[in-house]
Backbone as CSV, one residue per row, in Angstrom:
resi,resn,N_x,N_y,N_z,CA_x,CA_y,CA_z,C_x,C_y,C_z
1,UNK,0.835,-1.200,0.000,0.000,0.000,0.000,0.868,1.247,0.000
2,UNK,0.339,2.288,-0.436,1.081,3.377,-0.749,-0.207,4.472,-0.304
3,UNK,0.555,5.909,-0.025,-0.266,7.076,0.025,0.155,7.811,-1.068
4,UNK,-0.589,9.350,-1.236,-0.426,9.437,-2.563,0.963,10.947,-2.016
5,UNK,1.074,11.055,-0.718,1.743,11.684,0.015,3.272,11.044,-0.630
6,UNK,3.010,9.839,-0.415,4.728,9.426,-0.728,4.988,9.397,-1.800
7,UNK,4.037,9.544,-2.766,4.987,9.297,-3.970,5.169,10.785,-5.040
8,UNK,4.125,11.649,-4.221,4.298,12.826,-4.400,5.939,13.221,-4.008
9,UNK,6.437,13.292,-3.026,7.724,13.306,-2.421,8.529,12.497,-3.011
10,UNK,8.192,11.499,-3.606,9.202,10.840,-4.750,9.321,11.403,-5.594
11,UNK,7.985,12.064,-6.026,8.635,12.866,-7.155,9.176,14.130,-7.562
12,UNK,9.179,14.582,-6.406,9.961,15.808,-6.022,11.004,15.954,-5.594
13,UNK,11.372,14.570,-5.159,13.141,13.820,-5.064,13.229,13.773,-6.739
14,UNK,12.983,13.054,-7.064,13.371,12.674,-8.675,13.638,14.128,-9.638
15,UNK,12.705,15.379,-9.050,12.905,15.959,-9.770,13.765,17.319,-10.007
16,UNK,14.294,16.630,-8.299,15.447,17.932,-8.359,17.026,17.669,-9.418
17,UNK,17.237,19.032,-10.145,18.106,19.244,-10.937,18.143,18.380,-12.184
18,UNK,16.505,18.734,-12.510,15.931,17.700,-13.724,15.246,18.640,-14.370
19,UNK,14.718,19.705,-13.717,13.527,20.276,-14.537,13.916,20.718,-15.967
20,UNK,14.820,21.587,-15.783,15.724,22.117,-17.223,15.233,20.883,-18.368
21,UNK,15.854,19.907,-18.381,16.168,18.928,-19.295,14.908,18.119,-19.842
22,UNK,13.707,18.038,-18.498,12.757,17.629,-18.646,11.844,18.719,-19.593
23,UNK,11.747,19.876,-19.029,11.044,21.089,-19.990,11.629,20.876,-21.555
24,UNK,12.775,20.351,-21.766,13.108,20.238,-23.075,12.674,19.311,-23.947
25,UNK,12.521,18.412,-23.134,12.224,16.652,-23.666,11.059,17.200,-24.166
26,UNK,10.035,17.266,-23.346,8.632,17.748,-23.579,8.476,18.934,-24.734
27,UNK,9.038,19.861,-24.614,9.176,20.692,-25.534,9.166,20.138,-26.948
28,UNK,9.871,19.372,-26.747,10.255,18.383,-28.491,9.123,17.569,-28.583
29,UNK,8.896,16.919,-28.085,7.609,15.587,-28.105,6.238,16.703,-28.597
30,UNK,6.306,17.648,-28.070,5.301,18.187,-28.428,5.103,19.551,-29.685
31,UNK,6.410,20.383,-29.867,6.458,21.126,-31.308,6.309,20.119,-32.364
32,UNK,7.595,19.537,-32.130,7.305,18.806,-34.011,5.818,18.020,-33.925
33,UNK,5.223,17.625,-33.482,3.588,17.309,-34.055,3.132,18.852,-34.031
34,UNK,3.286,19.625,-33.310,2.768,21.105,-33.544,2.857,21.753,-34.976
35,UNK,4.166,21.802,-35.278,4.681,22.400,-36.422,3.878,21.295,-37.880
36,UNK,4.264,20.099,-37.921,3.403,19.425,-39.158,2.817,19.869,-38.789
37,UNK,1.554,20.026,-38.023,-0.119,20.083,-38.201,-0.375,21.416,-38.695
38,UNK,0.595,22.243,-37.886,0.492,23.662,-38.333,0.540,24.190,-40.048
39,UNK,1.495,23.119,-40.302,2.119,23.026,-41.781,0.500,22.402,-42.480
40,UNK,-0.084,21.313,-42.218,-1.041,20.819,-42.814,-2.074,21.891,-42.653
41,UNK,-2.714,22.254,-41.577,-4.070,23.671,-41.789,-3.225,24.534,-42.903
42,UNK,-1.984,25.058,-42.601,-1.817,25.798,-43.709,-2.034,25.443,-45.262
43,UNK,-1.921,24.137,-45.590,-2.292,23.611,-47.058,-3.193,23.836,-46.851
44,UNK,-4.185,23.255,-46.165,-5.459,23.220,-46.358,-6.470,24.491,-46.732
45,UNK,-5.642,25.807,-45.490,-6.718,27.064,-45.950,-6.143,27.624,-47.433
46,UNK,-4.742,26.781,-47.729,-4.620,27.724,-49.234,-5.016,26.579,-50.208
47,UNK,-5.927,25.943,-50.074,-6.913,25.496,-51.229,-6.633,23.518,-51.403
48,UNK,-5.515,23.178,-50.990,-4.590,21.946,-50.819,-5.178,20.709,-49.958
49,UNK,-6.475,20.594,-50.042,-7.349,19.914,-48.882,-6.844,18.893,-48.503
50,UNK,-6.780,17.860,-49.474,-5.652,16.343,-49.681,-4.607,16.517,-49.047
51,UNK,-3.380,17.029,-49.486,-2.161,17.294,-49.056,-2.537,17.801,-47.742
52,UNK,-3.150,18.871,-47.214,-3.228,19.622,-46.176,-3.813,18.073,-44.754
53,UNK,-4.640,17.761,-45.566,-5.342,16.656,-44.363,-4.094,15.596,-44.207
54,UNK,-3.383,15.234,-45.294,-2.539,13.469,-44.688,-1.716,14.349,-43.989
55,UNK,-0.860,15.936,-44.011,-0.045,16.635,-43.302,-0.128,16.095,-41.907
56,UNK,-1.816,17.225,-42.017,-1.598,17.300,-39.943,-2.474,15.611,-39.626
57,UNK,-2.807,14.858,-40.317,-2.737,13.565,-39.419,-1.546,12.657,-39.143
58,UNK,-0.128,13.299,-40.034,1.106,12.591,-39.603,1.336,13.772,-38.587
59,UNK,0.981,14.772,-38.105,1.690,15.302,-37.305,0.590,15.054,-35.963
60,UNK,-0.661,14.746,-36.201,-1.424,14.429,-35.083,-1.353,13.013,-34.707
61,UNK,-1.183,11.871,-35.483,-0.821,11.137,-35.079,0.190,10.001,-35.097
62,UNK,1.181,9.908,-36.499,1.661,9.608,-36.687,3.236,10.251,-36.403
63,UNK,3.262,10.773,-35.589,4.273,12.221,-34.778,3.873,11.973,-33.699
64,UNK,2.821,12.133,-33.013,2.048,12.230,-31.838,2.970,10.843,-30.627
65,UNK,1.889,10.238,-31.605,2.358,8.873,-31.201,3.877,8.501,-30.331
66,UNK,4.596,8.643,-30.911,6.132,7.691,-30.791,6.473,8.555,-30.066
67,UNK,6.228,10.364,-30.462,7.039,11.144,-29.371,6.439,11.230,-28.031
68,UNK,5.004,10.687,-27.540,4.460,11.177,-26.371,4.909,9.457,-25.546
69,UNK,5.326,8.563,-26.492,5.626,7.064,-25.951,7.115,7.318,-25.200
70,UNK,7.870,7.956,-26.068,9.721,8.716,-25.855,9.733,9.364,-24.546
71,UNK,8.321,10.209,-24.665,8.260,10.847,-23.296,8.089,10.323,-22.248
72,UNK,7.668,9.160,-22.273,6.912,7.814,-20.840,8.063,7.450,-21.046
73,UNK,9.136,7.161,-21.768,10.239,6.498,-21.787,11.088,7.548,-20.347
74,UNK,11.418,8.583,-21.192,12.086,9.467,-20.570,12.226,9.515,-18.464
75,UNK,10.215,9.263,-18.637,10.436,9.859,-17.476,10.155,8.837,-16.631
76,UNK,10.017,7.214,-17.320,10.795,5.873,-16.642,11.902,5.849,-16.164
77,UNK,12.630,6.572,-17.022,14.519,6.409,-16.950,14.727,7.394,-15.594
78,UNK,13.857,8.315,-15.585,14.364,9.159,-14.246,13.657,8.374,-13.076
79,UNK,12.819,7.641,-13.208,12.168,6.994,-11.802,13.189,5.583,-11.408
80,UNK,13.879,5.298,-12.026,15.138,4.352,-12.122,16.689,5.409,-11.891
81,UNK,16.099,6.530,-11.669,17.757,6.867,-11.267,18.524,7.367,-12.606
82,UNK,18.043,7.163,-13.709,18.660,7.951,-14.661,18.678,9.050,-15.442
83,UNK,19.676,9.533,-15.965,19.728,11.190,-16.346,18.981,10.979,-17.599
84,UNK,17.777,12.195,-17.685,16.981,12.285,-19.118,17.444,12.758,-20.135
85,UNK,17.340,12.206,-21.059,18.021,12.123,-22.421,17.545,12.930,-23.165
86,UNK,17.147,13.893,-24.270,16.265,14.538,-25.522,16.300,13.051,-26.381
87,UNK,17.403,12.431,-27.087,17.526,11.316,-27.587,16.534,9.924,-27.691
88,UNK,16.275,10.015,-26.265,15.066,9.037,-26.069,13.968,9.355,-26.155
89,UNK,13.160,10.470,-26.331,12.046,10.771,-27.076,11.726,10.273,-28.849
90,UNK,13.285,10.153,-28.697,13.248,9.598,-30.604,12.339,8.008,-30.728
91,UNK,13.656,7.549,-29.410,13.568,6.042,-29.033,12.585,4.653,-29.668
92,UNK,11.313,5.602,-29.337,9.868,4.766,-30.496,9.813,4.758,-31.665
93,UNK,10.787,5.639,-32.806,10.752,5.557,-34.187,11.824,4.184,-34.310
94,UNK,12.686,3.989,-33.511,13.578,2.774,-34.005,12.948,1.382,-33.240
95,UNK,12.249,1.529,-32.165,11.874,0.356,-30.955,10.719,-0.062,-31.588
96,UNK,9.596,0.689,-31.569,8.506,0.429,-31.426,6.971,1.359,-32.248
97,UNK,7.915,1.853,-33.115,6.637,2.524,-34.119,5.900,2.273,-34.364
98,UNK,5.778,1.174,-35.090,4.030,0.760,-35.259,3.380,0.614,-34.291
99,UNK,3.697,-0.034,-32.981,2.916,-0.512,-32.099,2.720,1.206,-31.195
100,UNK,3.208,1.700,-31.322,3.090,3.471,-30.656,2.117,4.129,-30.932
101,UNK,1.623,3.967,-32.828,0.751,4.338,-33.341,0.024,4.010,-33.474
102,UNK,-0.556,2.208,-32.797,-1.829,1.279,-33.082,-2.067,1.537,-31.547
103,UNK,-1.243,1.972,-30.854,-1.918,1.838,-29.390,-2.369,3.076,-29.350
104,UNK,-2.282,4.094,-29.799,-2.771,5.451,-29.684,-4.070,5.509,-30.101
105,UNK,-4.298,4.922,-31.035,-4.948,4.664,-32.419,-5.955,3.644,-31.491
106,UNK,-6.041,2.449,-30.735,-7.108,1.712,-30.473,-7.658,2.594,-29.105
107,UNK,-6.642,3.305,-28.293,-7.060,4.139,-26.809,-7.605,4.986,-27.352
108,UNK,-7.597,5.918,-28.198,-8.789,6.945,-29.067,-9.543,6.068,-29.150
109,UNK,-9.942,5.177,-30.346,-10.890,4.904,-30.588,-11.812,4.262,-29.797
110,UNK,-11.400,3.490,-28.727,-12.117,2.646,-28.003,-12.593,3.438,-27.188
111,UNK,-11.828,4.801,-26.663,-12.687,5.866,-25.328,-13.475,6.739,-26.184
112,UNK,-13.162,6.766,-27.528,-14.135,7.314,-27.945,-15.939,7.055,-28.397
113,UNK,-15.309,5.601,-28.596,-17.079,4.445,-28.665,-17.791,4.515,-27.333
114,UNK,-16.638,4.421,-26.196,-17.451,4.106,-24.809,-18.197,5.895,-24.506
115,UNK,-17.604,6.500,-24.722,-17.795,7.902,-24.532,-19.377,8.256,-25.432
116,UNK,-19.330,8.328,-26.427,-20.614,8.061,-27.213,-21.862,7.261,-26.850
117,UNK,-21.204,6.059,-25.937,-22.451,5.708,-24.766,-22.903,6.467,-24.333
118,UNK,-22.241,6.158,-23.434,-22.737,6.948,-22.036,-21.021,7.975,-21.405
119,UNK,-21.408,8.963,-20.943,-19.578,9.112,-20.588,-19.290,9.091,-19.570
120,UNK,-20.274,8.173,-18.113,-19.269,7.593,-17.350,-18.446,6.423,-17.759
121,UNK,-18.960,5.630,-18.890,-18.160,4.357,-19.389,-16.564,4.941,-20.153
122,UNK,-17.061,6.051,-20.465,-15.839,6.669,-20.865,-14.583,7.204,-20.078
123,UNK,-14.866,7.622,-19.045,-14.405,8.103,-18.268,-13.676,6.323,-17.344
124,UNK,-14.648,5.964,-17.125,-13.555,4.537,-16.756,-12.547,3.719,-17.128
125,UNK,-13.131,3.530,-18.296,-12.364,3.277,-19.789,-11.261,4.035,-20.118
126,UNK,-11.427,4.898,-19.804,-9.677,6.345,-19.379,-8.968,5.606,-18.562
127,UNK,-9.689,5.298,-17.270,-8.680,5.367,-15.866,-8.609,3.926,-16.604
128,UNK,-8.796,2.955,-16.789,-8.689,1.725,-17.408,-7.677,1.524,-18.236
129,UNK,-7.068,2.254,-19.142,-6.537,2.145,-20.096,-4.983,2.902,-19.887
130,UNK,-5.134,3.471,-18.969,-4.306,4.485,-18.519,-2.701,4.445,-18.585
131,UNK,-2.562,2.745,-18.153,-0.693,2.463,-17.935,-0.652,1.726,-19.217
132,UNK,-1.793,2.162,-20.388,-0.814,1.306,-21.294,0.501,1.996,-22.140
133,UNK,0.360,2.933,-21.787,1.939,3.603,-22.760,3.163,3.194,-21.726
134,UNK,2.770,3.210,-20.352,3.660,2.586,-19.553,4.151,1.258,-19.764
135,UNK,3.007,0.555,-19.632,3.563,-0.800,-19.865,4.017,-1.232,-21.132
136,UNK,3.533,-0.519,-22.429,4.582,-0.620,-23.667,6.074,-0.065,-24.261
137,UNK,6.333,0.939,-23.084,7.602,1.783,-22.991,8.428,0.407,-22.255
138,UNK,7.949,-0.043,-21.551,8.821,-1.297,-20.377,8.744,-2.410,-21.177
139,UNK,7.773,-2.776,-22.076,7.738,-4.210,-22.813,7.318,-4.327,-24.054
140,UNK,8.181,-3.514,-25.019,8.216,-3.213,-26.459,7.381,-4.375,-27.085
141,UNK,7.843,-5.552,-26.587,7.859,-6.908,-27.589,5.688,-7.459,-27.169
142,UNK,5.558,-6.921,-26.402,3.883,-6.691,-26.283,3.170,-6.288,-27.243
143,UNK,1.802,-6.597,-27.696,1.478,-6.274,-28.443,0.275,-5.050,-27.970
144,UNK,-0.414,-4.193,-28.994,-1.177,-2.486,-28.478,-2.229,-3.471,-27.159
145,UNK,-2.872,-4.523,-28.123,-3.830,-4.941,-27.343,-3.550,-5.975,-26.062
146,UNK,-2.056,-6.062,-26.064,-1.942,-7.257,-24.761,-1.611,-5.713,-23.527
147,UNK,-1.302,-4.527,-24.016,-0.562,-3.459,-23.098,-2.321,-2.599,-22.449
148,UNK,-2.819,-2.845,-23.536,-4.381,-2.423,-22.680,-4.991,-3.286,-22.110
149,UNK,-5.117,-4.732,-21.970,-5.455,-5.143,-21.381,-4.483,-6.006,-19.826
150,UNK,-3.356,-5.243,-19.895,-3.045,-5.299,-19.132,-2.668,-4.392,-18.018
151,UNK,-3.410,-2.966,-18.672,-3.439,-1.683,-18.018,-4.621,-1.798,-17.172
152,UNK,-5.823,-2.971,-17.676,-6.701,-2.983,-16.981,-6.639,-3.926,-16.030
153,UNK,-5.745,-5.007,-16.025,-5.678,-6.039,-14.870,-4.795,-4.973,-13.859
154,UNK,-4.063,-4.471,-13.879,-3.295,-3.320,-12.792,-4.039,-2.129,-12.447
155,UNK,-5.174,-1.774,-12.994,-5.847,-0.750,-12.917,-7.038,-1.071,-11.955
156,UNK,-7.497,-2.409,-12.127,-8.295,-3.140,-11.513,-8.601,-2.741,-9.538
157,UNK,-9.540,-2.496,-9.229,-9.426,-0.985,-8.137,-8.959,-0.171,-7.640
158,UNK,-8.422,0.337,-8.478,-7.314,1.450,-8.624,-7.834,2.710,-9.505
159,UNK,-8.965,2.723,-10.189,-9.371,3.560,-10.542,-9.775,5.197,-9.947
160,UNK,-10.044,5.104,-8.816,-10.984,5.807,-7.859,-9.273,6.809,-7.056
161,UNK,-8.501,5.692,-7.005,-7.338,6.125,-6.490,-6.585,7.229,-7.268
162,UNK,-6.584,6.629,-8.426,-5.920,7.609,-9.627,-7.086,8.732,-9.885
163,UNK,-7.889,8.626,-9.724,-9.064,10.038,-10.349,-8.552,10.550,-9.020
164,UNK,-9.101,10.116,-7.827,-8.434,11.231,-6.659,-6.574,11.744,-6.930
165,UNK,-5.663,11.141,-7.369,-4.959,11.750,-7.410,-4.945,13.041,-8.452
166,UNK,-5.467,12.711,-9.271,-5.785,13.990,-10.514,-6.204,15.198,-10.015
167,UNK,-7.323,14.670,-8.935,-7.938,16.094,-8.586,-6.815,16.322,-7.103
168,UNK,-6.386,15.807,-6.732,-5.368,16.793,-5.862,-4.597,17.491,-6.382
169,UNK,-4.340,17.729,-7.871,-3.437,18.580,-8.476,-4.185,19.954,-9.154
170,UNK,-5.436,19.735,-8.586,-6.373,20.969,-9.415,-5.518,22.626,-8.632
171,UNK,-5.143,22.413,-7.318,-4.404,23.331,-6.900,-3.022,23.760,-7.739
172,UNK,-2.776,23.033,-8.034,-1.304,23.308,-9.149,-1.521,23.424,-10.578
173,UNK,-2.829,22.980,-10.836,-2.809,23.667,-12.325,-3.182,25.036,-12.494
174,UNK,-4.335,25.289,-10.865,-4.497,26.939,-10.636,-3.512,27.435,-10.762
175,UNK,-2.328,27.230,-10.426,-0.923,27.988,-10.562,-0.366,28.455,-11.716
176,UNK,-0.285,27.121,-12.364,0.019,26.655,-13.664,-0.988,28.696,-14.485
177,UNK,-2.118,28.323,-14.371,-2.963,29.574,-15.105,-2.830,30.393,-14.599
178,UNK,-2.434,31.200,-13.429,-2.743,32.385,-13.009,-1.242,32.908,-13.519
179,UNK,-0.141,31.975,-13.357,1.188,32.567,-13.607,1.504,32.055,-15.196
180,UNK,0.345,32.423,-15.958,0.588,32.001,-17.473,1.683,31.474,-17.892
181,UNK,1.249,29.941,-17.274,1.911,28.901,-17.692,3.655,28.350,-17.598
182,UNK,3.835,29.778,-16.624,5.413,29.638,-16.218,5.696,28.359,-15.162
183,UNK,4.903,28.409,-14.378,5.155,27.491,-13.299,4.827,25.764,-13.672
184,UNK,4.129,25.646,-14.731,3.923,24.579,-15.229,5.447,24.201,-16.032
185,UNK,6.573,24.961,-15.762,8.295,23.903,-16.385,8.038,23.254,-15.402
186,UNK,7.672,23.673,-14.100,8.313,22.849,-12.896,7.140,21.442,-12.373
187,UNK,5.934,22.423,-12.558,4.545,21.505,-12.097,4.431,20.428,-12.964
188,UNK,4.319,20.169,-14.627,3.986,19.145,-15.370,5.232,18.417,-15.256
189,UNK,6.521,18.340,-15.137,7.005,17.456,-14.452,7.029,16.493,-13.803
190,UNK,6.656,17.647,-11.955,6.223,16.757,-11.085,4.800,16.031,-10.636
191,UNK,4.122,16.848,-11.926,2.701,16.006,-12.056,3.061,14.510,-12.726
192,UNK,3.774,14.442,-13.688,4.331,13.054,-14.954,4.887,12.356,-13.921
193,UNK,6.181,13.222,-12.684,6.447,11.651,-12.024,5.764,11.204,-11.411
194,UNK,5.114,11.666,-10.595,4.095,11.572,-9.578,3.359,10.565,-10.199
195,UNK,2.835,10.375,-11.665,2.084,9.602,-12.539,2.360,8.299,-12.736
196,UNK,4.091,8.684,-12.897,4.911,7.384,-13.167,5.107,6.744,-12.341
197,UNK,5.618,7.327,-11.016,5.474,6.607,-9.844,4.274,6.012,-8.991
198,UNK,3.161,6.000,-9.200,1.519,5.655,-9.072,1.494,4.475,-10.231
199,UNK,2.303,4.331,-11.240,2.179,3.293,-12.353,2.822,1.967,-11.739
200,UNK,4.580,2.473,-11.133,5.340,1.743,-10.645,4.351,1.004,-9.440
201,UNK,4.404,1.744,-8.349,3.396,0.943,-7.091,2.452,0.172,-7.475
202,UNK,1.289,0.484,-8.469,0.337,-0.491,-8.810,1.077,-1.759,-9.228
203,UNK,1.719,-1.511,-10.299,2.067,-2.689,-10.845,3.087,-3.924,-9.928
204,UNK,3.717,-3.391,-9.027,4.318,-3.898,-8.178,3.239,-4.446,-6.911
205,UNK,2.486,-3.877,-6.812,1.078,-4.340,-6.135,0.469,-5.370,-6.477
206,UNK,0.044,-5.132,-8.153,-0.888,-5.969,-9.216,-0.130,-7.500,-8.951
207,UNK,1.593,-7.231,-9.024,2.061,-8.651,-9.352,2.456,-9.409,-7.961
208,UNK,2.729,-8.736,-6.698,3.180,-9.242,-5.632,2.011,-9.922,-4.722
209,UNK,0.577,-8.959,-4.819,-0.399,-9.696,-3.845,-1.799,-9.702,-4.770
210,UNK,-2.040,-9.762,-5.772,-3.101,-9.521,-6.781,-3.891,-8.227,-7.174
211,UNK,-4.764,-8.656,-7.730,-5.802,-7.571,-7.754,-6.483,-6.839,-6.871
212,UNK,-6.615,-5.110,-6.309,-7.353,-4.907,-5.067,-8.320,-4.729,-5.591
213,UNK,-9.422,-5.006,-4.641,-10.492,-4.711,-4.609,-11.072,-3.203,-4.048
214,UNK,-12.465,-3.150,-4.811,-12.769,-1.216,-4.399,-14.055,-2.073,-4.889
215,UNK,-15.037,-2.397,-3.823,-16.284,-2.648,-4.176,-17.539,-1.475,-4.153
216,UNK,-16.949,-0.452,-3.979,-17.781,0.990,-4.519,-17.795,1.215,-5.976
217,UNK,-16.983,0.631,-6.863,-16.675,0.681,-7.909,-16.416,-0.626,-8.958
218,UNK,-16.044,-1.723,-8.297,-15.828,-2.989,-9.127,-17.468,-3.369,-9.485
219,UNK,-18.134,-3.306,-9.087,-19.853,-3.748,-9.346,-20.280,-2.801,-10.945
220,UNK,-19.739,-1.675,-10.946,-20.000,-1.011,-12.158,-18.886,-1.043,-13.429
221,UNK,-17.667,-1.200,-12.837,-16.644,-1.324,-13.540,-16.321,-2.445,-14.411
222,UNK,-16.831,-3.687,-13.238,-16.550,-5.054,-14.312,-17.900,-5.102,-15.618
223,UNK,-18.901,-4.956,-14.945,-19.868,-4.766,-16.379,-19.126,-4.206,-17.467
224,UNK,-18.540,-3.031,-17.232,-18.094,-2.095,-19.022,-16.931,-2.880,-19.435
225,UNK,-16.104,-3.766,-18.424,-14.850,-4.027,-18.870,-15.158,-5.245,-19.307
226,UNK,-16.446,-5.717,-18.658,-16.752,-7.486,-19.590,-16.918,-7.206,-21.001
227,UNK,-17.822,-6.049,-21.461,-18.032,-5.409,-22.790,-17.059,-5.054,-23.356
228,UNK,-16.338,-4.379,-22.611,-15.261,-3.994,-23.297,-14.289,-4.836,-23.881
229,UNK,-13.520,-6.343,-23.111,-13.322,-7.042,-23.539,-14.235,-7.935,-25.095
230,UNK,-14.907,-8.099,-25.275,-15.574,-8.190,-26.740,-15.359,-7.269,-27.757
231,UNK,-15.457,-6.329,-27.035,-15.060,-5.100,-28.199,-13.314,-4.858,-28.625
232,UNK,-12.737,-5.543,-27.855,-11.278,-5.617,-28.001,-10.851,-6.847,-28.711
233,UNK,-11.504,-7.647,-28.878,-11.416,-9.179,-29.441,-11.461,-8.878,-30.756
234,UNK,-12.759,-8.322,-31.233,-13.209,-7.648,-32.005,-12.287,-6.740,-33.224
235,UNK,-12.066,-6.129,-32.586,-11.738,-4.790,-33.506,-9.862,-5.149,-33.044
236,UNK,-9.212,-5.556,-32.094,-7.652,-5.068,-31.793,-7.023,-6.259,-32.621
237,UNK,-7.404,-7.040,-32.847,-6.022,-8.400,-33.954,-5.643,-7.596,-34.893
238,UNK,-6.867,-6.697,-35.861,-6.269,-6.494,-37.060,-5.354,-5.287,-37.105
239,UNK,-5.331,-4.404,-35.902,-4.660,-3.286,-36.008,-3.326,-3.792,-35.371
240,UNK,-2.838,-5.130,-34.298,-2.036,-5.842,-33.968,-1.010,-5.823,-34.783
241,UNK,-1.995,-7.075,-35.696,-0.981,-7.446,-36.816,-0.538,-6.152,-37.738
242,UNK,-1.315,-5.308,-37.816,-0.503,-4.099,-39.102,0.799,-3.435,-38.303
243,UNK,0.262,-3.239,-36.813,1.673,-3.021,-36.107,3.060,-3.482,-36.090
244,UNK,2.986,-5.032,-35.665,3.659,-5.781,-36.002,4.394,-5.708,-37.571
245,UNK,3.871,-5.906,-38.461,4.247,-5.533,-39.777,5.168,-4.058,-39.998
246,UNK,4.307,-3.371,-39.745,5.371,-1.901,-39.357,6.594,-1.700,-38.775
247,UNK,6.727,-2.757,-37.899,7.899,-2.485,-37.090,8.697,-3.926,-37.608
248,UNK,8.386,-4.961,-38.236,8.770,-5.910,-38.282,9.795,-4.962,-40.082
249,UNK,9.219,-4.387,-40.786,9.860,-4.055,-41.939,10.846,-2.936,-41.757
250,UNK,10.451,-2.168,-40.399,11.385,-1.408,-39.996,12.900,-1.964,-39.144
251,UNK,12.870,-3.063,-39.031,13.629,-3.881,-37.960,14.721,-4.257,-39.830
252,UNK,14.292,-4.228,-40.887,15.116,-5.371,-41.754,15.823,-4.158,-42.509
């Protein structure tokens, strides 16, 4: 068991004489998809609709993708004690590309079906899905759909835990806005480790004494996730295998 006290303080250990390097990482993961997309609206309002649209969907998601996976990389390597790299934001174009972009690609789409329900199913289906960029940054050789459904066996009453940690940070994103966005080098940081380290504990939880239970919440939760499982059977082999393929032609 963990409080959310300690790992807050972990990550405020982790993040001394990091911020610099970390503001940079992020910086990158997030212009270059900025800049394509920016580049694609621009075709588009000067008449270029075609060209303008495949633009900003390689920069929304085919950009998106690998660099926001580089970034879970990154800020693994600092919860292990190591110095953050810019370099390893690349990391998913040579490791794990396809599978970066099919897992992005099935977590949209699938919170977006449940969401169109109803959007508490959506909203679970978030906290549900949550460690899969984690657990595919740690186990490349996984496939999109074995890393979500295994975000949900670790997620498994843990949901309620992680939404409360979110909203204990509503005080620091006030910050974040009132001091236009300066204080967020230091805050989105220690919001990401804080994240990463809440990933680490579960999963070290998930595998040492099982699944916890939260019966305020497992009575509603397993219903969407029994569904949800069908709907993953369903629709995740074929985007699997194109992954696989992607990275398998990139490997030769």
């Amino acid at each position: 068991m963990f409080t959310r006290a300690e790992i807050k303080e972990q990550a405020k250990a982790q993040l001394k004489g990091k911020v610099g390097i970390l503001f940079v990482c992020a910086l990158v993961a997030s212009v270059i998809p900025a800049i394509v997309s920016g580049i694609g609206s621009a075709l588009t309002s000067s008449g270029n609709v075609a060209v303008g649209t495949i633009v900003s969907l390689a920069g929304s998601l085919l950009l998106t993708a690998p660099l926001s996976l580089g970034l879970v990389m990154v800020y693994l390597n600092v919860t292990y004690g190591e110095d953050p790299q810019v370099g390893t934001v690349f990391e998913p174009f040579k490791k794990c590309y396809g599978k970066s972009v099919a897992l992005f690609l099935l977590f949209e789409i699938f919170i977006m079906l449940w969401t169109l329900l109803l959007v508490i199913p959506g909203i679970i289906m978030t906290f549900a899905y949550s460690q899969a960029f984690f657990i595919l940054a740690e186990n490349p050789d996984m496939s999109p759909m074995e890393c979500l459904k295994e975000s949900k066996r670790i997620m498994k009453g843990r949901k309620m835990d992680l939404f409360v940690l979110y909203l204990s940070f509503i005080p620091w994103m006030l910050l974040v806005c009132v001091t236009f966005f300066i204080a967020g080098i230091w805050v989105i940081p220690y919001m990401t480790l804080t994240f990463t380290n809440f990933y680490h504990r579960i999963k070290e939880g998930a595998d040492q004494e099982g699944n916890y239970n939260n019966a305020a919440t497992d009575a509603v939760t397993n219903i969407i996730e029994n569904a949800a499982d069908k709907v993953e059977e369903v629709s995740g082999n074929v985007i699997d295998k194109a992954a696989d393929a992607v990275d398998g032609s990139s490997e030769n």
